[in-house]
N, C-alpha and C positions, 0 to 999 in steps of 0.2 A: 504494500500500500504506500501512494504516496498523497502527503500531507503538507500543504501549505502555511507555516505559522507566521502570524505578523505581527513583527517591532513596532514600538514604538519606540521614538527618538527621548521622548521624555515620561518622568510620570504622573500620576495622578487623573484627577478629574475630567481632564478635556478628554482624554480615552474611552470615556464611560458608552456614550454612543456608539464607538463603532466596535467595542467590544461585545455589547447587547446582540450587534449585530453578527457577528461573527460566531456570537455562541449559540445563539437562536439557529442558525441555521445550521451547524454542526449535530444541534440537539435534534431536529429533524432528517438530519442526513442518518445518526444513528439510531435513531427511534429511543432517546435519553428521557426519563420521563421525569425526575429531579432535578430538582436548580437548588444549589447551595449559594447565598449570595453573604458577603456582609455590606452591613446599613445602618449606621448610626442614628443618625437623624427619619431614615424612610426615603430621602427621596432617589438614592441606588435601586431599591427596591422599585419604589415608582417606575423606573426607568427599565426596569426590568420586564415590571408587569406588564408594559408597553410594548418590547420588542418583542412579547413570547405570547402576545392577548389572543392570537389566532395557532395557539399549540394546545397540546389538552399536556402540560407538565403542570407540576405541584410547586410552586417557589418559596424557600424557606429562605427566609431572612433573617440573619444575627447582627443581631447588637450590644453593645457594649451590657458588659453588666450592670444588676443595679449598685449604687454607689462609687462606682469610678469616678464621675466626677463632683458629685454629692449626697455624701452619705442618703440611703431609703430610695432615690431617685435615676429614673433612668432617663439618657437625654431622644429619644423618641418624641416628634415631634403630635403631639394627638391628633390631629388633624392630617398628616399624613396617615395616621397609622387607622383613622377610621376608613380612608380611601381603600387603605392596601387591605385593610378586612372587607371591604363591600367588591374588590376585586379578587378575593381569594387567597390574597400573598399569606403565610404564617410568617408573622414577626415574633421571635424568641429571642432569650438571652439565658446566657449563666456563665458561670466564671472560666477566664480564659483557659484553654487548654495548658499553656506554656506559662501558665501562671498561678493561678490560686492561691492556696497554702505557702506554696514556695515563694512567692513574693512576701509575705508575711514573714517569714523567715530570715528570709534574704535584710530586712529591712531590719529585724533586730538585732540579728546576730552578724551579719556581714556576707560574705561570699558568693558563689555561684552558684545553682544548683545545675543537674543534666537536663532538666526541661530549658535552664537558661540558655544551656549550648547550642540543644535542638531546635530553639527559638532563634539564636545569635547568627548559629550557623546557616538555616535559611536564610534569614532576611540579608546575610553578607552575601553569600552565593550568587540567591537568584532574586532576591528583593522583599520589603517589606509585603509588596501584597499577594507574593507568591505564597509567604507564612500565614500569611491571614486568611487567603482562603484554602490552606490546609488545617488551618486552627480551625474555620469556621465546618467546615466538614466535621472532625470528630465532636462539635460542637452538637450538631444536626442528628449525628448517628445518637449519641449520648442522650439527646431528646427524646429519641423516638418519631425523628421528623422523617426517616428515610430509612427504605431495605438497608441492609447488611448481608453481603453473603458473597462469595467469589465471584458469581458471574454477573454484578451489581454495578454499573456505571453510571454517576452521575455527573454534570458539571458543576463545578466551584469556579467561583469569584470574587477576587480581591482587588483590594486598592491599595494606593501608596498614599495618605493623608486622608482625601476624601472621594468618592465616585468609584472608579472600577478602570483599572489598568493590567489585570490576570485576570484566563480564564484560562483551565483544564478539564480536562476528562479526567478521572479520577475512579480508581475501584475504592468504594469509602472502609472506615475503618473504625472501631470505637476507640476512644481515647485507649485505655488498658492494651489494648493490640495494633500503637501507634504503627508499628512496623508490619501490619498487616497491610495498609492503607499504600496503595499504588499510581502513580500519577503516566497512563496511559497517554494522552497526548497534552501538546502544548497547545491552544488554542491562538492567546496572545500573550504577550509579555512587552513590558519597557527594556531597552536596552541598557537603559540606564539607571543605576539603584540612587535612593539615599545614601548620602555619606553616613557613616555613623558619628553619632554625637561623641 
């Protein structure tokens, strides 16, 4: 098989379009019936529900957890989020994969953990939103948003700051059997990562 994957030059938001596009139709090329995306705010999501509104997929939408950026509260916007329900999208959230407990950790005691590596090391490799929408996959599975099983393929979508700059094919995985979780094709990707801070 050959497979066409397309760069982009920078990353982030301005991507969000023509990765919609790019993944909509791959999802129809393979008869893909999950959408893993992440969407802080809903409107990644929107954008979503938009390129895929004439597909019969299921699109699960993560977001930050609650209290990340203030304690009880999640920053979903309600007003997107009542759209994305009268359109079908599932907006969820829970604590990051590559994070949790061990950030708690990390923050008292000091050091590294191995989820910080598995987390360090994608985002150096192949970029912020590559991690993100493998985060947001075992995220999905961990819900119960989406099969599990070997011959399960769905697409994942991530960003680098805001909107959607990744999109893969993906055989999904639950967090506990991160290295079950296989990334069959590249859809798109920036060519270019964040520097790390």
């Amino acid at each position: 098989m050959e497979k066409t994957i397309t760069y982009f030059d920078d990353v982030g938001k301005a991507n969000t379009e023509k990765v919609m596009k790019l993944s909509a139709k791959r999802a129809a090329e393979l008869g893909i019936k999950y959408i893993v995306l992440a969407s802080t705010s809903g409107e990644t999501a929107l954008a979503a529900a938009e390129a895929f509104k004439d597909q019969d997929v299921k699109i699960i939408a993560i977001t930050h957890q609650y209290g990340l950026k203030e304690p009880g509260k999640w920053e979903v916007d309600e007003d997107k989020l009542a759209k994305l329900n009268e359109l079908g999208v599932v907006m969820t959230t829970q604590s990051h994969m590559f994070s949790g407990v061990e950030r708690a950790i990390q923050k008292r005691i000091g050091g590294a953990s191995r989820a910080d590596v598995i987390s360090d090391t994608l985002r150096a490799v192949f970029g912020k939103g590559f991690k993100v929408a493998l985060e947001c996959v075992m995220m999905a599975a961990d819900s119960g948003h989406i099969p599990v099983s070997l011959d399960t393929e769905i697409i994942a979508i991530g960003g680098t700051r805001q909107g959607a700059d990744v999109s893969v094919v993906v055989r999904p995985a639950h967090s506990f059997d991160f290295f079950g979780m296989q990334i069959r094709e590249i859809i798109a990707m920036p060519r270019a990562k964040e520097e790390p801070k």
